[in-house]
C-alpha positions as YAML, in Angstrom:
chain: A
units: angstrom
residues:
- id: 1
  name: UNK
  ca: [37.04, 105.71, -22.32]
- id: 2
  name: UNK
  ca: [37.57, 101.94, -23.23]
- id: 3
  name: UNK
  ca: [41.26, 102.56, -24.03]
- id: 4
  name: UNK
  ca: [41.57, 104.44, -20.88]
- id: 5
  name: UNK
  ca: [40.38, 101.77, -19.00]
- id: 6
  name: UNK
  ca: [42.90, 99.50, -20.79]
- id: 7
  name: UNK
  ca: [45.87, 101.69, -19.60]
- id: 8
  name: UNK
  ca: [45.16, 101.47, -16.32]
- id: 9
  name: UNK
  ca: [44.61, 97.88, -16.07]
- id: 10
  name: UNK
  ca: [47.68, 96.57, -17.66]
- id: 11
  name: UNK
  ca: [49.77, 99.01, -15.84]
- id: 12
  name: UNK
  ca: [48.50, 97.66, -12.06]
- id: 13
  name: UNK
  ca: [48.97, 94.22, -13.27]
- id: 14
  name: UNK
  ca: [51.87, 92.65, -11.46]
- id: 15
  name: UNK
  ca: [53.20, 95.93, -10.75]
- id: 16
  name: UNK
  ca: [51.80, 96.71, -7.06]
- id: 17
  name: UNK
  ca: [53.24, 94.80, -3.72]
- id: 18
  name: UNK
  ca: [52.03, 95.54, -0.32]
- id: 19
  name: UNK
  ca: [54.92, 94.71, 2.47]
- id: 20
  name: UNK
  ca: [53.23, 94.51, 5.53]
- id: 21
  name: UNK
  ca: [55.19, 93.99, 8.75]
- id: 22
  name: UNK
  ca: [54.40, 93.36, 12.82]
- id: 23
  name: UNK
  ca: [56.74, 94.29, 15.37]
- id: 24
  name: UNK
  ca: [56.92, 93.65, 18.77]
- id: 25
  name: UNK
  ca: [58.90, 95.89, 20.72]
- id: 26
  name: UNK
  ca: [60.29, 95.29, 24.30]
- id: 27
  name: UNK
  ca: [60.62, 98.52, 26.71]
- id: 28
  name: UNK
  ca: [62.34, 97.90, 29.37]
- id: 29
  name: UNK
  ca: [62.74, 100.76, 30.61]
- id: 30
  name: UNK
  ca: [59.06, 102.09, 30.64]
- id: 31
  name: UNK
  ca: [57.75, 101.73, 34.07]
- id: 32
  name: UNK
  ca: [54.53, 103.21, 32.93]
- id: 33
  name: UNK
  ca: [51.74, 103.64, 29.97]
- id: 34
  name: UNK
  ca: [52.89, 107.20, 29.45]
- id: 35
  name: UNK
  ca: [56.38, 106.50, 29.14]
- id: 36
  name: UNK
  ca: [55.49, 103.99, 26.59]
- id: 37
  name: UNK
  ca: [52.84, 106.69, 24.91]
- id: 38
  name: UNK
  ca: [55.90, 108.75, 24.11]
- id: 39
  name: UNK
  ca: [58.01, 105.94, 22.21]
- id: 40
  name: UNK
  ca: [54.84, 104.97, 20.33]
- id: 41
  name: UNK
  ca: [53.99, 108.44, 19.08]
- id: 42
  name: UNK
  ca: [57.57, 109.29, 18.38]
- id: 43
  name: UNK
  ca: [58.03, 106.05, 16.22]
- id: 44
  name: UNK
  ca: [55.02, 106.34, 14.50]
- id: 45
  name: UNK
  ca: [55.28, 109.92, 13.16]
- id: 46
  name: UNK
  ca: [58.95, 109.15, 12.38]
- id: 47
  name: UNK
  ca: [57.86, 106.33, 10.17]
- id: 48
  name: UNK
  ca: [55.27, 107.97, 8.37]
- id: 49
  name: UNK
  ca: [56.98, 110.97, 7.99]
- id: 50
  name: UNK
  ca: [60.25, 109.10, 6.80]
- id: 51
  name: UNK
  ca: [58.77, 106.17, 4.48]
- id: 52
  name: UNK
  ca: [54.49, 107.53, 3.81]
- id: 53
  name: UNK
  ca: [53.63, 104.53, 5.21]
- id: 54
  name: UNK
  ca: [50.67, 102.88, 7.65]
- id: 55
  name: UNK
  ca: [51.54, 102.22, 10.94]
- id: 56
  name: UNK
  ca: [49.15, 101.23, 14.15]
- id: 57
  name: UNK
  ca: [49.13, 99.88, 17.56]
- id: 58
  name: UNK
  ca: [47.79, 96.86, 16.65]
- id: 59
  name: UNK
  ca: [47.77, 94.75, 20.17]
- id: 60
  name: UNK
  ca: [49.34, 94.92, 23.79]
- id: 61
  name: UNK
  ca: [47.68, 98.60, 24.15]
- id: 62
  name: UNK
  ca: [47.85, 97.78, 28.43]
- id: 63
  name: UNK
  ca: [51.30, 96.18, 28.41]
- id: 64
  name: UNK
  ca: [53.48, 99.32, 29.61]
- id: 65
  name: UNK
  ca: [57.10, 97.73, 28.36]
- id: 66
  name: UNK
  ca: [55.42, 95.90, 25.04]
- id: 67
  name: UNK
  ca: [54.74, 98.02, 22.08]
- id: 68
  name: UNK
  ca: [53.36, 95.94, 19.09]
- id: 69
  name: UNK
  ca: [53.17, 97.83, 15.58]
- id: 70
  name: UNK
  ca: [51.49, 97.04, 12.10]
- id: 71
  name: UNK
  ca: [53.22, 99.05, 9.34]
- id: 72
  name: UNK
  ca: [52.03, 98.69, 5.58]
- id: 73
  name: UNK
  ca: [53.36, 100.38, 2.85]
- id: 74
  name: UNK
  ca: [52.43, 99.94, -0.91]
- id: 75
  name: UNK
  ca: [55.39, 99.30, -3.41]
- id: 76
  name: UNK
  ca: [56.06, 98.86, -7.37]
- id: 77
  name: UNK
  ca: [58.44, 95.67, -6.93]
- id: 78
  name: UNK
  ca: [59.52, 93.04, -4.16]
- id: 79
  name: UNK
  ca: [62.90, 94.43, -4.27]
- id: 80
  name: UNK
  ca: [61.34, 97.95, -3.48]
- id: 81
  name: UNK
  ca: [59.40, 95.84, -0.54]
- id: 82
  name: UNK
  ca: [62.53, 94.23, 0.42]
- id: 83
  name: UNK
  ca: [64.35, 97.93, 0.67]
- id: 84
  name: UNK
  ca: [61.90, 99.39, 2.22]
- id: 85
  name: UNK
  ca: [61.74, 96.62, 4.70]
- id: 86
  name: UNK
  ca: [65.74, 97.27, 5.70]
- id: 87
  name: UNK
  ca: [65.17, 100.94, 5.82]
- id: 88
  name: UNK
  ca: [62.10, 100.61, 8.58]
- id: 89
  name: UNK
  ca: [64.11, 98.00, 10.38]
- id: 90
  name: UNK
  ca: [67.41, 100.60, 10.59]
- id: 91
  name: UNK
  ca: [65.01, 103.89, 11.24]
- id: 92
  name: UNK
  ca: [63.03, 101.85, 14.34]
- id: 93
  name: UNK
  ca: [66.44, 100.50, 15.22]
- id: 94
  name: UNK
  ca: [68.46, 104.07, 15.34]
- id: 95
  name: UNK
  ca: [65.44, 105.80, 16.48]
- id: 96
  name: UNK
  ca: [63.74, 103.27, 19.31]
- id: 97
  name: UNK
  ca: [65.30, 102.71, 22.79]
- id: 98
  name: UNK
  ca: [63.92, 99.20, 23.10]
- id: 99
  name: UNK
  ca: [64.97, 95.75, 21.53]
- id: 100
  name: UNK
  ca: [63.07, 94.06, 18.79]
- id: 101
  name: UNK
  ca: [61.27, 90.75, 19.77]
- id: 102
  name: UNK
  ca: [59.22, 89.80, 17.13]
- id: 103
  name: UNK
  ca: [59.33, 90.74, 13.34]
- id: 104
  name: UNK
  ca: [57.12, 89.34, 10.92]
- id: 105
  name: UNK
  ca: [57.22, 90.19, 7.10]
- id: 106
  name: UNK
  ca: [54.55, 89.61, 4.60]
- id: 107
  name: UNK
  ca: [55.06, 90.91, 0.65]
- id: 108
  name: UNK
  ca: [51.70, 90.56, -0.85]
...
């Protein structure tokens, strides 16, 4: 059990990054909480599905043309965080009809 426990530890050391980013979103377009229901729900199960990642509404939940997101996602290296990063950036950018405002990254 002792060697078991070894194992495990040595192989989390300095092998586990969390990338967490927060988006905010401008919808011009939306003219109402519904409309911007629709992008939100669409987005999120596109990101999940695509990267099995964490992604919330995580502020702005009564601004109808502002959609703020928090995405986390667990990777083995920063240059896995770093790719993962692009590929969420080009999936929310081919997949999202409004323009990015804010985008903060965080490797941890």
């Amino acid at each position: 059990m002792n060697w078991r426990y070894a194992t495990l530890r040595s192989r989390t050391d300095d092998s586990m990054h969390v990338l967490v980013i927060e988006i905010a979103l401008h919808l011009p377009w939306s003219t109402s909480l519904k409309d911007k229901r629709k992008v939100r729900y669409g987005l999120i199960d596109r990101l999940t599905r695509r990267h099995r990642i964490s992604v919330k509404e995580v502020d702005c939940q009564d601004a109808q043309q502002t959609l703020r997101l928090g995405i986390a996602g667990v990777v083995l290296t920063e240059a896995g965080a770093h790719e993962l990063e692009q590929s969420i950036l080009k999936t929310i950018e081919e997949n999202c009809d409004g323009e990015i405002r804010e985008w903060n990254v965080e490797i941890i």
